[in-house]
C-alpha positions as CSV (number, residue, x, y, z in Angstrom):
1,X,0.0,0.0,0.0
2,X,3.0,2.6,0.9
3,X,4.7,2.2,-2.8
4,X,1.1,2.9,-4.3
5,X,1.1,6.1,-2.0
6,X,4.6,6.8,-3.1
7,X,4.0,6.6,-7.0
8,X,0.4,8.9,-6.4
9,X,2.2,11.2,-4.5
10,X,5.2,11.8,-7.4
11,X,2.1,12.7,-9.6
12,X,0.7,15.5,-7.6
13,X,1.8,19.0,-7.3
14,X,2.8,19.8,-3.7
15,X,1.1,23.0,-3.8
16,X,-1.8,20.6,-4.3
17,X,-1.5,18.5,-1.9
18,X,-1.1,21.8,0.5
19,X,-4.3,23.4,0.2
20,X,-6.3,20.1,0.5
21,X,-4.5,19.7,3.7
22,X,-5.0,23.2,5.1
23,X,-8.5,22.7,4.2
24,X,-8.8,19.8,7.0
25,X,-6.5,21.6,9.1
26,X,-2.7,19.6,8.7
27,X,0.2,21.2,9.4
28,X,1.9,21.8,6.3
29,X,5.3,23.8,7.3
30,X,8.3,21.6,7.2
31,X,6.0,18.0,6.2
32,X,7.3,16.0,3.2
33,X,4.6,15.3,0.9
34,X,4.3,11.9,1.7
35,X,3.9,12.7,4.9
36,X,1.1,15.0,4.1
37,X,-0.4,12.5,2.0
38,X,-0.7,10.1,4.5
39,X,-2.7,12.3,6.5
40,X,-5.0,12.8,4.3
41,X,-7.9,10.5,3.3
42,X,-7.1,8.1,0.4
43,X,-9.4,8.9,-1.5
44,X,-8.8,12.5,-1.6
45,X,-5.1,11.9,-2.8
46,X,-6.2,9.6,-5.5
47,X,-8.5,12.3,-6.6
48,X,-5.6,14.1,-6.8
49,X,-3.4,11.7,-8.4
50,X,-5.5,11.5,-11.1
51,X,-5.7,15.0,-12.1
């Protein structure tokens, strides 16, 4: 499950990934994307994957 993160997460803008987080309230400052992405809720970063 982790390398299918990885390989979404390559494909989405970190920007991206940013505001979605600051929408549900993640810190952001200093957080790798992965990190951020595993926060978030899967489906929402394959949402984003797929843009």
């Amino acid at each position: 499950m982790s390398e299918e993160l990885e390989e979404l997460v390559k494909k989405i803008k970190a920007k991206d990934l940013r505001e979605e987080a600051k929408k549900r309230g993640i810190k952001t400052a200093c957080v790798k994307k992965i990190d951020i992405a595993k926060q978030l809720p899967r489906d929402v970063v394959e949402k984003l994957g797929s843009k």
